[in-house]
C-alpha positions in Angstrom: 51.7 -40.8 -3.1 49.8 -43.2 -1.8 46.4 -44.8 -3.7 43.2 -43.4 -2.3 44.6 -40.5 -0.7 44.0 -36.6 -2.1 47.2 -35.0 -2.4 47.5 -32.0 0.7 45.0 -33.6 2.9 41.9 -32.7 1.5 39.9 -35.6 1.4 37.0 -35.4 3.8 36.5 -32.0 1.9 36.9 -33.9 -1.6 34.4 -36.3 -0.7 32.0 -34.1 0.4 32.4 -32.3 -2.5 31.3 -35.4 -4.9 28.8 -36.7 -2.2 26.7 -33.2 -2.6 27.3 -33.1 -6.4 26.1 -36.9 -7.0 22.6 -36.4 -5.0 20.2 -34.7 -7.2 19.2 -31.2 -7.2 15.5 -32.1 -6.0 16.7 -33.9 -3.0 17.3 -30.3 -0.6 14.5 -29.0 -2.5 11.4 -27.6 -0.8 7.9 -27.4 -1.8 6.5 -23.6 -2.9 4.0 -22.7 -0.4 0.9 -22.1 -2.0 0.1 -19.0 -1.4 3.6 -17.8 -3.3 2.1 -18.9 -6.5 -1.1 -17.1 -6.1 -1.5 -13.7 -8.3 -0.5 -10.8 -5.8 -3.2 -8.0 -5.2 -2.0 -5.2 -6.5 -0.8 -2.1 -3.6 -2.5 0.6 -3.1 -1.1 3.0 -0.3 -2.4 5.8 1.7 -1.1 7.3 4.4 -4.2 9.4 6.0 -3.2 12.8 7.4 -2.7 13.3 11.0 -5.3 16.8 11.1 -7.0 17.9 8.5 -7.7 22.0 9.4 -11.4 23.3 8.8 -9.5 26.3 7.8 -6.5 25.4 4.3 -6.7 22.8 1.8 -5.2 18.9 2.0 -3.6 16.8 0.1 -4.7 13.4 0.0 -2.1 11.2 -2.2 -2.9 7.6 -3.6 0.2 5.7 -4.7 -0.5 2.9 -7.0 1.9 -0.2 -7.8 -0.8 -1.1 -10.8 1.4 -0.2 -14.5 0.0 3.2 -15.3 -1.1 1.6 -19.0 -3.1 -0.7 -17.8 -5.4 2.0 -15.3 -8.5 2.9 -16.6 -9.5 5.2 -13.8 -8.3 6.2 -10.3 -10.9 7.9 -8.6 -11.7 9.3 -4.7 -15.1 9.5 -3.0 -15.9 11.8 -0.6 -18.8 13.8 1.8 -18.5 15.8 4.5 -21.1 15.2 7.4 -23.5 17.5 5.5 -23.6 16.2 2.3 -26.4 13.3 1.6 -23.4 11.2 -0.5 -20.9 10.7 -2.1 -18.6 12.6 -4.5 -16.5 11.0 -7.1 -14.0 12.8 -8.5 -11.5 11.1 -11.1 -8.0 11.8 -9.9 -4.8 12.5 -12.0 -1.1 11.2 -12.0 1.2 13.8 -10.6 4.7 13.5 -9.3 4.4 9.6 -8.8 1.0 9.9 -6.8 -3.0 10.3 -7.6 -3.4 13.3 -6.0 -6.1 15.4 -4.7 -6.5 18.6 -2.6 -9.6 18.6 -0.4 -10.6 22.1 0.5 -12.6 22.9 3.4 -13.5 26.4 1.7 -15.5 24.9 -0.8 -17.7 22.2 1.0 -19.5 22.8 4.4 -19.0 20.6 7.3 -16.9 19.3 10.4 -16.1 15.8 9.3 -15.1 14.5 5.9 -15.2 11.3 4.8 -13.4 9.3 1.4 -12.2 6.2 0.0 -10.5 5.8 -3.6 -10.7 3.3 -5.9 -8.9 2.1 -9.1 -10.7 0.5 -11.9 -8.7 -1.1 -14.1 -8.9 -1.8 -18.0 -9.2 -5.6 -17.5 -12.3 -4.4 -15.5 -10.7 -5.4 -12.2 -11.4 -2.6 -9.1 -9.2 -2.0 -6.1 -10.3 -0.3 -3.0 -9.1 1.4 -0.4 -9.4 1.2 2.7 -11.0 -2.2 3.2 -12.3 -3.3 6.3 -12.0 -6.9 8.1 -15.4 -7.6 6.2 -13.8 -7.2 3.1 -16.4 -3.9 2.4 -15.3 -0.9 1.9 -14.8 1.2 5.3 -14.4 5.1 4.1 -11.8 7.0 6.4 -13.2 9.6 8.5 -11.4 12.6 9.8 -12.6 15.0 11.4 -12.5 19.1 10.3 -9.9 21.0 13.1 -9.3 24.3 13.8 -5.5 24.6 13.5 -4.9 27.0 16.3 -6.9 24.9 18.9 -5.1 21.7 17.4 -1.7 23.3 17.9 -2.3 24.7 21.5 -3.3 21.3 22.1 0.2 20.0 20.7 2.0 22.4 22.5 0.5 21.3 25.7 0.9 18.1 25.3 5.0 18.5 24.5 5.6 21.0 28.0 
């Protein structure tokens, strides 16, 4: 065996090897963007229905990524186009989701309108939906008949 040699021809990968472990950690190292180490807004998701029928109750689901024990309230506001404002109404857990069932039964009107909002303990509130302003933009969806909306559908598929 010769001196300076690795035995089975491995040097190139030998020295490599003790090149990449004599440099420091920090030298391949890249800087944390700063917006990584800001705190993250907490998710609040809601998936608005596609028709919501003058005629049978909706479901509107909030799903929150905020620890349950540190919620104080979770809460939806709504009108319809004939109410002069809004209703709050504190929602409960169920199944994963804040849920609550609109029904068109019990309120007049053709158009409803809602936004929910989560308060927490530390006094923080989340909203949703926010709008490019950064206000609050309620969602508004309009009261359909079902049968008219189906036709419609059905058309629309031949």
């Amino acid at each position: 065996m010769k001196i300076g040699t690795i035995p089975g021809g491995h040097f190139p990968a030998a020295l490599f090897l003790m090149i990449f472990l004599s440099i420091g950690s920090n030298t391949f190292a890249t800087d944390t963007p700063d917006f990584l180490n800001q705190k993250k807004r907490p998710l609040l998701l809601h998936r608005p229905p596609k028709a919501m029928f003058d005629d049978r109750p909706t479901i509107l689901q909030l799903f929150v990524t905020i620890p349950y024990d540190s919620i104080e309230t979770v809460s939806i506001f709504y009108k319809t186009n004939k109410m002069s404002i809004f209703q709050e109404i504190e929602l409960d857990k169920n199944k994963g989701a804040f849920t609550y069932k609109f029904d068109p039964g019990k309120q007049e009107g053709n158009t409803l309108s809602y936004f929910f909002v989560v308060q927490k303990i530390d006094e923080a509130v989340h909203a949703i939906p926010i709008g490019d302003s950064g206000k609050i933009k309620p969602y508004n969806q309009p009261l359909v008949d079902a049968i008219e909306h189906y036709e419609k559908r059905l058309k629309s598929l031949q």
